[in-house]
C-alpha positions in Angstrom: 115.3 169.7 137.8 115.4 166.4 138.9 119.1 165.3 140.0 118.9 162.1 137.8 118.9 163.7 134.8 122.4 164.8 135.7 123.9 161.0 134.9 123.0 161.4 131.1 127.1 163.0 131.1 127.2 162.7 127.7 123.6 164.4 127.0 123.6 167.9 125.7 122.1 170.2 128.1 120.2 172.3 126.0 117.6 169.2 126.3 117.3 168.7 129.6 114.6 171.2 129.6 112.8 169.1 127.5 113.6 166.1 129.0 112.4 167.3 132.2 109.4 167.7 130.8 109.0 165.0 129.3 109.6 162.9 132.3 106.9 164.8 134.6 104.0 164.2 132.3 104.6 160.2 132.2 102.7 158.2 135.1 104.9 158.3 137.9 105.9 154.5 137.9 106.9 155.0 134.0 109.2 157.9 135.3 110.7 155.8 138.4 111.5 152.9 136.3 113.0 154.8 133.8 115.1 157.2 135.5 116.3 154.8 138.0 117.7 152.2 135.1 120.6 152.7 135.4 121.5 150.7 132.2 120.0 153.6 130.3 122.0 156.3 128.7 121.2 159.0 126.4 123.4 160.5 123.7 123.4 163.9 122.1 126.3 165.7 120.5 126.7 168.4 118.1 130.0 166.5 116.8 128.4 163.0 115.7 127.8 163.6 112.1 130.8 165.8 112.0 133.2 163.7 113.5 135.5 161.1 112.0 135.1 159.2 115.5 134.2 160.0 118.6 134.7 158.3 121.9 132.4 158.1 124.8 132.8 155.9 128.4 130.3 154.9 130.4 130.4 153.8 134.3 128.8 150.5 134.6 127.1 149.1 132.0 124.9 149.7 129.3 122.4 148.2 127.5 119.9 150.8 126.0 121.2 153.7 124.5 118.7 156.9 123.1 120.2 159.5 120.6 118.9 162.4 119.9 120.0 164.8 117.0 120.9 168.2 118.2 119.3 169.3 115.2 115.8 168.8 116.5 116.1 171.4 118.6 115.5 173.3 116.1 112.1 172.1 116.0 108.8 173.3 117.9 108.7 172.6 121.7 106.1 169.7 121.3 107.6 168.2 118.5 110.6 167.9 120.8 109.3 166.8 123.6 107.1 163.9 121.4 110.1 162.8 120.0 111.9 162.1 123.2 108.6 160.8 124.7 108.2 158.5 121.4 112.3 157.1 121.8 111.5 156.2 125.9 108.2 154.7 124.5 109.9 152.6 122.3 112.0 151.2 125.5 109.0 150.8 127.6 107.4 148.7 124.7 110.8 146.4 125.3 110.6 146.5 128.6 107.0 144.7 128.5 108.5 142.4 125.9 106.9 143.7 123.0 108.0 141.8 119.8 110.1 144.2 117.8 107.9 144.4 115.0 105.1 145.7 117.3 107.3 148.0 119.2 106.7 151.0 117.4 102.9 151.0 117.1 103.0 150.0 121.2 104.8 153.1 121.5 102.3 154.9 120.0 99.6 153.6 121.9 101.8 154.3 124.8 102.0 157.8 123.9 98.1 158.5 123.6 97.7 156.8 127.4 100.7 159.4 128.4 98.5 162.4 126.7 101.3 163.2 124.3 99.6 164.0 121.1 100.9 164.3 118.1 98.7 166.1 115.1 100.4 164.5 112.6 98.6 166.5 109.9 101.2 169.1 110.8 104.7 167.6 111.9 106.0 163.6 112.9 108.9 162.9 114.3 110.9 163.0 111.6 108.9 165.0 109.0 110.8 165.3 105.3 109.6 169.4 105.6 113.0 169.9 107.8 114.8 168.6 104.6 112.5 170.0 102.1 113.7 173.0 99.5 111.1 175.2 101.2 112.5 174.7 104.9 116.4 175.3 103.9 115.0 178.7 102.1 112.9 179.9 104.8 116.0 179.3 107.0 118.8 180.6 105.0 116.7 183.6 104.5 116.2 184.3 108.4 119.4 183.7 108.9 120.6 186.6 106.9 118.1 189.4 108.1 119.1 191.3 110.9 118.1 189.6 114.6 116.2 192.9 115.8 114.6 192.9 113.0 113.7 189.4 112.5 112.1 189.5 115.9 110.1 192.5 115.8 108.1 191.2 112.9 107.7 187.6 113.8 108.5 187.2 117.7 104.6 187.5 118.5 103.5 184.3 116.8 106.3 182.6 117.8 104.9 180.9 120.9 101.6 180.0 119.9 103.5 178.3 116.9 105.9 176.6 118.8 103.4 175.0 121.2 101.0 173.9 118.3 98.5 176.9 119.8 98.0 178.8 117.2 94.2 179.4 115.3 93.9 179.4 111.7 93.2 182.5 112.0 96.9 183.8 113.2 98.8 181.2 110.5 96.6 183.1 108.0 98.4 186.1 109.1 101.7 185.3 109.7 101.5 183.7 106.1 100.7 187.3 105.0 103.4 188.7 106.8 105.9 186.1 106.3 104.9 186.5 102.7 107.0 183.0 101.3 107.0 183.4 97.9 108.4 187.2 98.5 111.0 185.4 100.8 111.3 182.6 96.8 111.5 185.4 94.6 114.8 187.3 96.4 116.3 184.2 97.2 116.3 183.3 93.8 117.7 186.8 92.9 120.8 186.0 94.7 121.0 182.3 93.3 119.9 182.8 89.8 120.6 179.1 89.4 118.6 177.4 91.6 115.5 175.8 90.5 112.3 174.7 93.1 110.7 171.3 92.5 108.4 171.2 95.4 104.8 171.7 95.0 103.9 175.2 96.0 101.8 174.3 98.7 104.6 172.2 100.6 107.2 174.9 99.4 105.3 177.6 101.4 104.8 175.6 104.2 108.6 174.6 104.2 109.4 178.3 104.4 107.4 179.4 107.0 109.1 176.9 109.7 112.3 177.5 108.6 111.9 180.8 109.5 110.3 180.0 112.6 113.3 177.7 112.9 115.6 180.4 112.6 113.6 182.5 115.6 113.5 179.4 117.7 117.2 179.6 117.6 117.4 183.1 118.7 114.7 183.4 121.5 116.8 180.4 122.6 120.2 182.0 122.5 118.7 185.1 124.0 117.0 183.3 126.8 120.6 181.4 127.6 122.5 184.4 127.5 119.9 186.1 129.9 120.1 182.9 132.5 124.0 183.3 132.7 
């Protein structure tokens, strides 16, 4: 890992990972200038929403500061990275003076040059399916199956779906075996009361990655328990 990384104190670890890589696929004089500004800062923390207040300090001083929500790293490994590479886009579009307005749609162009592609047919950086009904009953239902169990049927699709690799083919199938509105019907059994709005489409499609989002947390548990 590169030792520059290391001055982000107040950056969760879990994304340096992700950061890393981020970093390495840039043009190198992107990644120099970046990393050796030493006005930049980024910001994660499992406490911000939580918090009343929270207090950080910073040596020197700082002019651009990046947050990122822990709670995208619950998300796919290139949605991750393209949100981090979209945020430092955003700065570089600055940095050339790019009139605020513009900034975002530089970054974007920016991204494309930097070969970070994001099909947005499937996820954006901040895509309403991670607060959709579908998503939060996908995940609550993961969540309360058994971990041996939950990876034994779904652990083999798991990295072709977190790296945007998998066919048509293999979603077919793990939609079979996922089987959403199965997952709908007995989560409904135990809340009698709740009521789904979502078309049924979106609704299965917000249950499948929220139970991917529920496997992405355990491989990564289980891979930080096996590194210590």
């Amino acid at each position: 890992m590169d030792s520059r990384l290391s001055r982000f104190t107040y950056c969760d670890k879990r994304f340096y990972p992700y950061l890393e890589k981020v970093f390495n696929q840039m043009p190198d004089d992107v990644r120099e200038t970046i990393l050796e500004n030493q006005n930049l800062q980024i910001l994660s923390d499992d406490n911000f929403h939580s918090s009343g207040s929270l207090y950080y300090r910073f040596d020197g001083s700082v002019t651009n500061l990046i947050y990122l929500n822990t709670a995208t790293l619950k998300r796919p490994v290139f949605d991750i990275n393209y949100t981090i590479a979209f945020e430092i886009a955003k700065l570089v579009a600055e940095m050339e003076d790019t009139a605020p307005s513009a900034r975002d749609q530089k970054a974007k162009k920016l991204l494309v040059e930097w070969n970070f592609i994001m099909d947005t047919d499937l996820f954006k950086p901040k895509d309403p399916i991670e607060e959709s009904e579908g998503y939060q009953i996908g995940y609550d239902w993961a969540k309360k199956q058994k971990q041996d169990d939950l990876l034994w049927n779904y652990r083999h699709y798991f990295d072709e779906w977190n790296e945007q690799r998998i066919s048509p083919e293999r979603f077919e199938q793990l939609y079979i075996d996922v089987a959403p509105f199965s997952i709908l019907e007995q989560m409904s059994q135990d809340q009698p009361d709740q009521e789904t709005t979502t078309e049924d489409h979106l609704l299965e499609a917000g249950i499948i990655c929220g139970v991917m989002a529920a496997i992405k947390e355990l491989v990564d548990k289980n891979s930080k328990e096996e590194s210590t």
